[in-house]
VODRENDO-422374 format. One record per atom (N, C-alpha, C): atom name; residue in three letters; x, y, z. Coordinates in nm, 2 decimals, m for minus. Layout:
+----+-----+--------+--------+--------+
: at :  aa :     xx :     yy :     zz :
+----+-----+--------+--------+--------+
: CA : ala :      X :      Y :      Z :
...
+----+-----+--------+--------+--------+
This chain:
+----+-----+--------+--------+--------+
: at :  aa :     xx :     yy :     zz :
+----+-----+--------+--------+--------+
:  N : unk :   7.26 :  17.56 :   8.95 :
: CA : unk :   7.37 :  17.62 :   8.89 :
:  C : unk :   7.32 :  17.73 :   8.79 :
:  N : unk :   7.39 :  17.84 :   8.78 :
: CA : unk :   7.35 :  17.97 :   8.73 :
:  C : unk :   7.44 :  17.98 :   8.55 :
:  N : unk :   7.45 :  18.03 :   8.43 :
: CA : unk :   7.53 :  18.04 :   8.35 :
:  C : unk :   7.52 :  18.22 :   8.31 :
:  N : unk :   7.67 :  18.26 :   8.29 :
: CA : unk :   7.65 :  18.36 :   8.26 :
:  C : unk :   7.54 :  18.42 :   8.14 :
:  N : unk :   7.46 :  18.52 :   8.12 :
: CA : unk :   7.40 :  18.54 :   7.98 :
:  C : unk :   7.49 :  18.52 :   7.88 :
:  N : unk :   7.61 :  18.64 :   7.89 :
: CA : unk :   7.69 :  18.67 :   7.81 :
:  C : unk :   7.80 :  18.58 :   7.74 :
:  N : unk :   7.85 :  18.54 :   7.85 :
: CA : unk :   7.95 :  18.40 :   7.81 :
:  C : unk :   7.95 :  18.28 :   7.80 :
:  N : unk :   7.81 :  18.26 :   7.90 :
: CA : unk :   7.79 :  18.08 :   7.92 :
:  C : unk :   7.87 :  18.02 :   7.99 :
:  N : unk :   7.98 :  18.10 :   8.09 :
: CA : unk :   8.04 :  18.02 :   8.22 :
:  C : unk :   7.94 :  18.05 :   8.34 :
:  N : unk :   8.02 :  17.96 :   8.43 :
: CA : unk :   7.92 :  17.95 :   8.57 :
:  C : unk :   8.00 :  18.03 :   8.64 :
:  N : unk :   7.83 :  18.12 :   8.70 :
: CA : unk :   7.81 :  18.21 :   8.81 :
:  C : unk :   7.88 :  18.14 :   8.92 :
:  N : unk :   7.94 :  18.25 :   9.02 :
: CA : unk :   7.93 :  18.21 :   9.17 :
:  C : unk :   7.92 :  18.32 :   9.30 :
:  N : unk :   7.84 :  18.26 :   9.34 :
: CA : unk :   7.77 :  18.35 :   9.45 :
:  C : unk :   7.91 :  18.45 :   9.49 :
:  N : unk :   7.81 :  18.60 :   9.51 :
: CA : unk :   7.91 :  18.70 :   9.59 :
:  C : unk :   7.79 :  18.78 :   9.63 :
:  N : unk :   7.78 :  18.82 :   9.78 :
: CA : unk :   7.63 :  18.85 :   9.86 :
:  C : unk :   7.55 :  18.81 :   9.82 :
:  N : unk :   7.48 :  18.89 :   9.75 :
: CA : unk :   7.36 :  18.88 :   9.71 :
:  C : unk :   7.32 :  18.88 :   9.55 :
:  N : unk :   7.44 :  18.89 :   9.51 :
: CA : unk :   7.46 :  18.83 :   9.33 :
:  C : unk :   7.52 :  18.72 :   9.29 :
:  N : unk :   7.52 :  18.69 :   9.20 :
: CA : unk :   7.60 :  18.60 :   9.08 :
:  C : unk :   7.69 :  18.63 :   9.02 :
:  N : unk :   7.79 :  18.62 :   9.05 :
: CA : unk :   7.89 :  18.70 :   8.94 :
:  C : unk :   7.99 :  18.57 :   8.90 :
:  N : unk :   7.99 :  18.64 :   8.74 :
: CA : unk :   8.10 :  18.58 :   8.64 :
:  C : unk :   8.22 :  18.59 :   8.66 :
:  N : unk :   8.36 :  18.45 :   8.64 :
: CA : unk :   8.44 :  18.51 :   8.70 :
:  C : unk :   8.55 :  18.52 :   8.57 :
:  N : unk :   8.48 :  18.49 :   8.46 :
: CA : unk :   8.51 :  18.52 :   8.33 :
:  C : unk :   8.50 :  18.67 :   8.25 :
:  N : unk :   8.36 :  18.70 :   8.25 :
: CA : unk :   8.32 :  18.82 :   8.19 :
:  C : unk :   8.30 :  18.95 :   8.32 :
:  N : unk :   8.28 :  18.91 :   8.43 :
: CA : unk :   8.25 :  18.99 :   8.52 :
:  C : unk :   8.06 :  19.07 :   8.52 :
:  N : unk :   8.02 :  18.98 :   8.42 :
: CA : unk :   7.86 :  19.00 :   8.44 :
:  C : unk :   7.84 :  18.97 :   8.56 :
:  N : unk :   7.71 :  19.02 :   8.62 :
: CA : unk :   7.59 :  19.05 :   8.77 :
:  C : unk :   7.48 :  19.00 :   8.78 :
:  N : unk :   7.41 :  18.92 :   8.85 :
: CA : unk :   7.30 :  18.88 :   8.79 :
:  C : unk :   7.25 :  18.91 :   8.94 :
:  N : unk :   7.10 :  18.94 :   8.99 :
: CA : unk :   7.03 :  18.86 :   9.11 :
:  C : unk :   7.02 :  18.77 :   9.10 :
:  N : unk :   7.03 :  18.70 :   9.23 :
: CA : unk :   7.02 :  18.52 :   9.28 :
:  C : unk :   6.91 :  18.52 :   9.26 :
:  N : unk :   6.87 :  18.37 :   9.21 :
: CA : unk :   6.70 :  18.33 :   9.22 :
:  C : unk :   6.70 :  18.24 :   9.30 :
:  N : unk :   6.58 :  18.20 :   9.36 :
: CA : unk :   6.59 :  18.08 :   9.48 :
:  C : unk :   6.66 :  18.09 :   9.64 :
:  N : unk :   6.64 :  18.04 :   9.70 :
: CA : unk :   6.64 :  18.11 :   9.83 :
:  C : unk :   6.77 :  18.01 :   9.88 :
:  N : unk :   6.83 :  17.86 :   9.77 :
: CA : unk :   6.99 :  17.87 :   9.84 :
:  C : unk :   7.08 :  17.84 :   9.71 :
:  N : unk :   7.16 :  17.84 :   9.73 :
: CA : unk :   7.26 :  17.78 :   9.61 :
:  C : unk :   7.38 :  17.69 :   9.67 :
:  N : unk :   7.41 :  17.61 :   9.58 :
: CA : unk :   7.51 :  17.52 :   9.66 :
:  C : unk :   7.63 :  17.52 :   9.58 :
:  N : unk :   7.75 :  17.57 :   9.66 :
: CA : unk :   7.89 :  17.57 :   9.53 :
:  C : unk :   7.99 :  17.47 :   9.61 :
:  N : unk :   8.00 :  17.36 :   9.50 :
: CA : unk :   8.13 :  17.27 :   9.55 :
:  C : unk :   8.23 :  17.32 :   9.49 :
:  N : unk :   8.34 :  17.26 :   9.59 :
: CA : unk :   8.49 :  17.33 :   9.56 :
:  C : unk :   8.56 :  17.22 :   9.58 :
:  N : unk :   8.66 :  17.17 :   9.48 :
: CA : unk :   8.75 :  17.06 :   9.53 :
:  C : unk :   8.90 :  17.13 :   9.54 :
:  N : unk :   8.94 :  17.07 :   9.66 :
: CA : unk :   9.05 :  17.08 :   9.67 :
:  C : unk :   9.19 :  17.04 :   9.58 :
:  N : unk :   9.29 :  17.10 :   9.55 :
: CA : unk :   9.41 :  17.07 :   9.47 :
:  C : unk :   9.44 :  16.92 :   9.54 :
:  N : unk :   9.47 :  16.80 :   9.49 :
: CA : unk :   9.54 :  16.67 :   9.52 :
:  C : unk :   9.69 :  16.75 :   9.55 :
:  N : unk :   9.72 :  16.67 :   9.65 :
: CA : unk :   9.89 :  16.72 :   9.67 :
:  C : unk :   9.95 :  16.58 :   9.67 :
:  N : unk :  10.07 :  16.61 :   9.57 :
: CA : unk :  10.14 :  16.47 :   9.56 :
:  C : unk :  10.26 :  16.50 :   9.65 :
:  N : unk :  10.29 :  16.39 :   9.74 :
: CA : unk :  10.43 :  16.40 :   9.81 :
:  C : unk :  10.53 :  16.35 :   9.75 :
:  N : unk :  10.66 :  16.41 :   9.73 :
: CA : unk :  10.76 :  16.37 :   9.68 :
:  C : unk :  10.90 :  16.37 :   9.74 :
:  N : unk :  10.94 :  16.23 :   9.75 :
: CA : unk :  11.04 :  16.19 :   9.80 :
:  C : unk :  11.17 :  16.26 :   9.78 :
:  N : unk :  11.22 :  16.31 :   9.90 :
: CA : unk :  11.36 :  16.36 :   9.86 :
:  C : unk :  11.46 :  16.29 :   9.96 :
:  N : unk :  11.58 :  16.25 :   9.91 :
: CA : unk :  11.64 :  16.15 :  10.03 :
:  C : unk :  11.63 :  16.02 :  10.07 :
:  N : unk :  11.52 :  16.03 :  10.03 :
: CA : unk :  11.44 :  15.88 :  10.08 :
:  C : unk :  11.47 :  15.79 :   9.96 :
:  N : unk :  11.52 :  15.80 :   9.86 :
: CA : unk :  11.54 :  15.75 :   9.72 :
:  C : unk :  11.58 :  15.59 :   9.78 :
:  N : unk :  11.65 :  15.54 :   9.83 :
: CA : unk :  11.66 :  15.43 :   9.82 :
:  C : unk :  11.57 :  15.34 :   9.93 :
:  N : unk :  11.48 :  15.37 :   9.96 :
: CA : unk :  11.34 :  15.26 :   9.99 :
:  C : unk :  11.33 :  15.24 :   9.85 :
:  N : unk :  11.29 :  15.31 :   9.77 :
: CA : unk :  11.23 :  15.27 :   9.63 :
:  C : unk :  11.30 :  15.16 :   9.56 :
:  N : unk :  11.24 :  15.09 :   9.47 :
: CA : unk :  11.26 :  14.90 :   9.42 :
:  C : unk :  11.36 :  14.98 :   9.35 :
:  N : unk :  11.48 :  14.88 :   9.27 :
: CA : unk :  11.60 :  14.91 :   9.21 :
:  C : unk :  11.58 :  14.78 :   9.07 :
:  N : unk :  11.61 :  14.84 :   8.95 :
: CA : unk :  11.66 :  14.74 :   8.87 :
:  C : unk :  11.73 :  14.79 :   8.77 :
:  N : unk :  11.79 :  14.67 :   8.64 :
: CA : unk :  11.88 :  14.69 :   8.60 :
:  C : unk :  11.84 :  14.75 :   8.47 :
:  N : unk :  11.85 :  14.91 :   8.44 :
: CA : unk :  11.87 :  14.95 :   8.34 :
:  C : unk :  11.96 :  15.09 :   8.29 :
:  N : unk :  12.00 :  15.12 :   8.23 :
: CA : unk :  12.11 :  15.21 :   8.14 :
:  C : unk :  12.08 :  15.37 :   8.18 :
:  N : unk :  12.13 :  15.48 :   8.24 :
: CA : unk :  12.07 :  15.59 :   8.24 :
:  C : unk :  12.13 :  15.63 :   8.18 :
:  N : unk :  12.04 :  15.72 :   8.04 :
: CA : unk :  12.10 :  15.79 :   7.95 :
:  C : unk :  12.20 :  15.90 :   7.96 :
:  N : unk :  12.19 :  15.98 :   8.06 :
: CA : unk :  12.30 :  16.08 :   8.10 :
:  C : unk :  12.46 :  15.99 :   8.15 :
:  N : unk :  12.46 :  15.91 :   8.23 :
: CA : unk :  12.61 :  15.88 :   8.29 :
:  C : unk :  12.60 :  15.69 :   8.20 :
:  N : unk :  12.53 :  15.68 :   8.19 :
: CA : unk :  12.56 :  15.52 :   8.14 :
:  C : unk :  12.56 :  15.43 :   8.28 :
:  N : unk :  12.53 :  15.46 :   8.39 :
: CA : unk :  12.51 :  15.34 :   8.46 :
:  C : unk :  12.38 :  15.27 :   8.49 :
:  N : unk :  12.43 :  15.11 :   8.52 :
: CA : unk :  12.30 :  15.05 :   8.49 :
:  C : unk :  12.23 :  15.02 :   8.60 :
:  N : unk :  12.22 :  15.05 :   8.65 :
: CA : unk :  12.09 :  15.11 :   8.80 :
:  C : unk :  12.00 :  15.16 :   8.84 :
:  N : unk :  11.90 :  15.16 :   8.87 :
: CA : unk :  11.83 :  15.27 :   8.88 :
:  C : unk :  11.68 :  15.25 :   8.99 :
:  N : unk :  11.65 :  15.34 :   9.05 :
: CA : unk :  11.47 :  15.31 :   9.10 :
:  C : unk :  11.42 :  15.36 :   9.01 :
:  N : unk :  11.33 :  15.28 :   9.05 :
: CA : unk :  11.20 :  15.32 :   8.96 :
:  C : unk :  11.02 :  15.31 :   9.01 :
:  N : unk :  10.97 :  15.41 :   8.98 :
: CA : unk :  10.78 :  15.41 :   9.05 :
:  C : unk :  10.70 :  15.39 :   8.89 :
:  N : unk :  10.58 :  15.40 :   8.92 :
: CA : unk :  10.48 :  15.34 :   8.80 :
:  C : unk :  10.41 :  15.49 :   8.85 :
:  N : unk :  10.33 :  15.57 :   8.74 :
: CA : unk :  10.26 :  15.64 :   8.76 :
:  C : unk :  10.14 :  15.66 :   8.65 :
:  N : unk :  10.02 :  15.67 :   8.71 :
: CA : unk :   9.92 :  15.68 :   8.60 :
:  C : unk :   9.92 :  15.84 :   8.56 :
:  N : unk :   9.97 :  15.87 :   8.42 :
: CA : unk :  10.01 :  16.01 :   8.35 :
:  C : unk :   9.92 :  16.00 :   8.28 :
:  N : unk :   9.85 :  15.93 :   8.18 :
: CA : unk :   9.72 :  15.93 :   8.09 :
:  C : unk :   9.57 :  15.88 :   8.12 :
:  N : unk :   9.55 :  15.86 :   8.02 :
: CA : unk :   9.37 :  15.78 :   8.05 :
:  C : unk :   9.45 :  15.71 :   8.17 :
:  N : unk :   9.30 :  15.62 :   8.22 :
: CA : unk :   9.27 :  15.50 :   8.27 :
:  C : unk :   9.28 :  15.38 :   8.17 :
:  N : unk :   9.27 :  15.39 :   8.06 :
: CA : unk :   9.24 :  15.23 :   7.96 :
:  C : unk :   9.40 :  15.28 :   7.86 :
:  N : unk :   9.50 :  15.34 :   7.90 :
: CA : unk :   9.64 :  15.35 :   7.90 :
:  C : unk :   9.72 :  15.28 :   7.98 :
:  N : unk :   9.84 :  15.18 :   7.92 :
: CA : unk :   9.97 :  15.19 :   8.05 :
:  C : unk :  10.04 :  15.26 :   8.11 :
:  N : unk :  10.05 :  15.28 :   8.25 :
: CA : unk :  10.13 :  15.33 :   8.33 :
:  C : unk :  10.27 :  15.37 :   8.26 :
:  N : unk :  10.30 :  15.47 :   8.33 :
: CA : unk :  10.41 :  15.53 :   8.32 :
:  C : unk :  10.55 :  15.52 :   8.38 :
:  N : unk :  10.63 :  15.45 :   8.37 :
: CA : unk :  10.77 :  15.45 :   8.44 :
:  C : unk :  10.87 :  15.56 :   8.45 :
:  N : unk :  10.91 :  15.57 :   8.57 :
: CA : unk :  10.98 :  15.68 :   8.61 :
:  C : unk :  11.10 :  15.64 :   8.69 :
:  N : unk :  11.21 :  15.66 :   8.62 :
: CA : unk :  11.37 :  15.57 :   8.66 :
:  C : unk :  11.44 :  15.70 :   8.72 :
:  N : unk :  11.49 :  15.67 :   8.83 :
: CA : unk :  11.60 :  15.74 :   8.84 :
:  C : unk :  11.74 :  15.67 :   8.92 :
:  N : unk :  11.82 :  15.72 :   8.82 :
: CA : unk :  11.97 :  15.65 :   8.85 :
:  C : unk :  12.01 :  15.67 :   9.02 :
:  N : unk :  12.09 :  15.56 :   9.03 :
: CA : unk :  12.12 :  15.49 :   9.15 :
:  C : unk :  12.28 :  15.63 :   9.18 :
:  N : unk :  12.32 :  15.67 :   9.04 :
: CA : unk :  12.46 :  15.74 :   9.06 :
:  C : unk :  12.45 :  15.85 :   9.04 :
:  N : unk :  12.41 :  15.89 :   8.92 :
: CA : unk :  12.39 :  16.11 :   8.93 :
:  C : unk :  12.24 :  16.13 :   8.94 :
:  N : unk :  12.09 :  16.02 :   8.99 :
: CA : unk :  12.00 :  16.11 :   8.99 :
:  C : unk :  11.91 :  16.15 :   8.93 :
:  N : unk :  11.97 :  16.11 :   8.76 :
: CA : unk :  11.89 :  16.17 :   8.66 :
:  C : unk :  11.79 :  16.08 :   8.68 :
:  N : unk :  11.64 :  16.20 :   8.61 :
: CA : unk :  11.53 :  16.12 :   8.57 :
:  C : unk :  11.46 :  16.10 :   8.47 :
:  N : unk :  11.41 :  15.99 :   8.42 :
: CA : unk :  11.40 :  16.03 :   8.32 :
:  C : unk :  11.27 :  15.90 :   8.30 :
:  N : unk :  11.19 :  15.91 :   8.15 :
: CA : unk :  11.02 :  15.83 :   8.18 :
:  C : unk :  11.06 :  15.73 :   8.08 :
:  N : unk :  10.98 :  15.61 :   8.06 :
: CA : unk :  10.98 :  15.50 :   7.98 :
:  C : unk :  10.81 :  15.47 :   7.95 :
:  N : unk :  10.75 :  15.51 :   7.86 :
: CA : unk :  10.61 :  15.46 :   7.80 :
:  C : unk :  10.56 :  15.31 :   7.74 :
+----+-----+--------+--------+--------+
């Protein structure tokens, strides 16, 4: 891995240079390969329609007041945090999180 002089972000190969994709500095490549990982974006799928496979219990949605709802668990913070609950009402839909 290469760092810009100027900025201190990392280079990435373009032909036969280095270029910043911060400051737009140029450098000559040294070494005869370079290796650049790329991760791909995670894509979350989200249910539309499909709402009721999801588990149902009994609690209050703050918008219509009825007491129904699904609900999923989602990890939103650290790892050494609780999960996140995410309700949505059985009648208008709404959604809304419980920490």
């Amino acid at each position: 891995m290469e760092y810009c002089p100027k900025c201190k972000c990392l280079m990435f190969p373009k032909g036969d240079k280095l270029v910043c994709q911060m400051c737009g500095a140029e450098k000559k490549k040294s070494g005869s390969s370079i290796m650049v990982e790329k991760q791909k974006m995670k894509e979350t799928v989200v249910l539309e329609k499909k709402i009721d496979i999801l588990p149902k219990t009994r609690v209050e949605c703050p918008k219509c007041g009825h007491n129904e709802a699904f609900w999923i668990l989602r990890q939103t913070r650290a790892s050494d945090e609780p999960e996140t609950r995410i309700y949505t009402c059985v009648k208008c839909e709404h959604r809304w999180r419980a920490y």
